[in-house]
N, C-alpha and C positions, 0 to 999 in steps of 0.2 A: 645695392649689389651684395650680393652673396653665393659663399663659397655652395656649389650643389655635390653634397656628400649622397654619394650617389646608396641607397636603402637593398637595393636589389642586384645579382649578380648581373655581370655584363653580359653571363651567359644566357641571361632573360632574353634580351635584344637581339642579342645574336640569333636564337632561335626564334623570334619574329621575323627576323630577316628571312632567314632559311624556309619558312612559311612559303613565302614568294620564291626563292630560289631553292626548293626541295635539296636538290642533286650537290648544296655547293658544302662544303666542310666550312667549320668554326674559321679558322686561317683563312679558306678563300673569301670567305665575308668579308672579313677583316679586309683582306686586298682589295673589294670590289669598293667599299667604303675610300679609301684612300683612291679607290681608280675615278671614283665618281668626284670628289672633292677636286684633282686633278683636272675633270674631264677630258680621262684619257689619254692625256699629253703626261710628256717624261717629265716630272717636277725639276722645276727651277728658281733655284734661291734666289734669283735677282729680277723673278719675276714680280711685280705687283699688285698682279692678279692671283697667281698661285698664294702667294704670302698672305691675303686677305683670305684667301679660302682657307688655307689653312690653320691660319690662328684664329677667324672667327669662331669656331664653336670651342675652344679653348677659353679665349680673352675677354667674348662677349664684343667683338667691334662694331661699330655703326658707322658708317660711311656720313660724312657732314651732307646738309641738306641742303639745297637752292642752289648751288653752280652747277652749270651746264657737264662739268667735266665730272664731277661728284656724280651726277646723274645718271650719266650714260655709265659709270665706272658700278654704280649699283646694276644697275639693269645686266650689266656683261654677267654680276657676279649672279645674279636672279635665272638668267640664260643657261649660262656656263657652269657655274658652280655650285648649285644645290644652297643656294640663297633663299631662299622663300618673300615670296610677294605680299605684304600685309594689304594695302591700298594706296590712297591717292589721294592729294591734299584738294582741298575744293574748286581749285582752278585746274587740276590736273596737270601743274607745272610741276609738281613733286610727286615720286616716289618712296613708300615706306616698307621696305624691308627689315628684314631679321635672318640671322641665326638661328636653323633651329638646335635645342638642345637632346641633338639625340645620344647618347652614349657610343652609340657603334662608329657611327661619325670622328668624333671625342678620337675612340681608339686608333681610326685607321688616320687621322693627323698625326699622333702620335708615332703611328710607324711611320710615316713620311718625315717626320722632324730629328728621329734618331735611328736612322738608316746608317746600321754599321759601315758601309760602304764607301759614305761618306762622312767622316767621325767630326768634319769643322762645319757640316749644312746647318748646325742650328744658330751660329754665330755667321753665318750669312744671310739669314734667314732674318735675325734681328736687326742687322745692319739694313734689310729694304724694309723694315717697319719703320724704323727711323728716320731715313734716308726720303723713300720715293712715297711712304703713306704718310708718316705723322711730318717730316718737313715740308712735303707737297701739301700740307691743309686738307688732305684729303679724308681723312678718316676723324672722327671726336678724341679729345685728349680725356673727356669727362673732367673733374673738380682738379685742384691742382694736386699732384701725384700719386691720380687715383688711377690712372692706366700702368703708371711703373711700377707701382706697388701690388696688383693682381697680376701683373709678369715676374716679377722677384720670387713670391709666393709660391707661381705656381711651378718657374724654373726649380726653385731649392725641391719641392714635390720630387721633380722629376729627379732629380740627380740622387735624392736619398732614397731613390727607388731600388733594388736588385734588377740587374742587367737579365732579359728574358733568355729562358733556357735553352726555349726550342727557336723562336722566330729570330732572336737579336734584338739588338735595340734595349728597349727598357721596360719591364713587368707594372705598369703602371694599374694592375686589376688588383695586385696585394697590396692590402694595408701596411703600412711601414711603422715606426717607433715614432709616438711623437719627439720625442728626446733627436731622435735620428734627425729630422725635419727640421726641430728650433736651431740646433748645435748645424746643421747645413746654412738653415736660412743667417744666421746669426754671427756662427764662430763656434767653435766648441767651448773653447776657454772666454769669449767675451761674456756670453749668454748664461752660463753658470756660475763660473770664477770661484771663489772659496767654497760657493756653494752648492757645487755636484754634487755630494752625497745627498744632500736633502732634497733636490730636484729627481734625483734616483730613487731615492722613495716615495715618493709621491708618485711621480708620472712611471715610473722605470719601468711599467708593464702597462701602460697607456697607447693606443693608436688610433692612427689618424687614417679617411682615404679620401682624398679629390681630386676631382681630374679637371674641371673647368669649372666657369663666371657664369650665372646668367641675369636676366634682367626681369625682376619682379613690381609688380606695382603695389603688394600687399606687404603688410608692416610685417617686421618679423616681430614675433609676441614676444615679451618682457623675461618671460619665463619659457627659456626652452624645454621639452620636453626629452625623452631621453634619446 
């Protein structure tokens, strides 16, 4: 697993989308994206199904494989929710979906999970990840706190974000201060401590931007590039 630092504007994707939908503005995208992860239905924190649609292209989730209830809870989300179909295990008793990793997606979650409107959905939101996906067995936990720790990550993200201008919610397209980021995910005074000024030299004009997980089969090389 690894963080996908996204290389290219999100105004890229946006205007693929727009392609297909000529007539619609940057923001309407944006909404249609959220309307289709929804499908069309008024989100609902305590749903199970929204809350999978929703954090999949964020968290990377995989629904566990072989129960009949797992099964048919993929397929709803394959139907319903803009899941994608990979295949089918050799008996055809199993389905294999994914997330896919598209950016505009990414975004229009995003405005559903910090919807000024409702300023506690993202803490109910957690509560049926918890509750009705990962204590239902329903979804993969991956190695031991490998799911908590790409939600921690990618919460502190968000909150050391700037609150968006025009739409609400949170500007998750600008880069933010790594410092910003560590001193959220951290503490300010834990993550430094005597040592702030030196971490201010170093990093103090350093950033960061990612907005979701995905799932790769290829090593990542020893030596990153820049």
């Amino acid at each position: 697993m690894y963080v996908d630092v996204a290389s290219r504007p999100v105004t890229h994707f946006v205007t693929r989308w727009s392609a297909i939908l000529p007539e619609e503005t940057p923001g309407e995208i944006i909404s249609l994206a959220s309307w289709k992860l929804r499908n069309g239905e008024a989100f609902r924190a305590t749903n199970s199904d929204h809350v999978f649609a929703v954090l999949s292209p964020r968290l990377c989730l995989e629904p566990v494989l072989g129960a009949p209830e797992a099964i048919e809870f993929a397929n709803h989300s394959v139907a319903r929710h803009t899941r994608l179909l990979a295949g089918f295990s050799t008996n055809d008793d199993t389905s294999y979906t994914h997330s896919p990793s598209e950016p505009i997606l990414v975004v229009g979650s995003i405005d559903i999970l910090y919807n000024m409107s409702q300023p506690d959905r993202l803490r109910r939101v957690l509560d049926t990840l918890s509750r009705d996906l990962l204590g239902a067995g329903r979804i993969k936990m991956g190695i031991l706190g490998e799911l908590g720790a790409r939600t921690l990550i990618l919460i502190a993200r968000d909150f050391a974000a700037p609150l968006h201008s025009s739409r609400g919610g949170r500007n998750l397209l600008k880069p933010i201060l790594l410092l910003d980021f560590l001193h959220t995910l951290f503490g300010r005074d834990i993550f430094t401590g005597s040592d702030k000024s030196k971490f201010d030299n170093v990093f103090g004009v350093a950033h960061v931007n990612f907005t979701h997980w995905i799932s790769t089969q290829d090593s990542i090389p020893e030596k990153p590039n820049r």
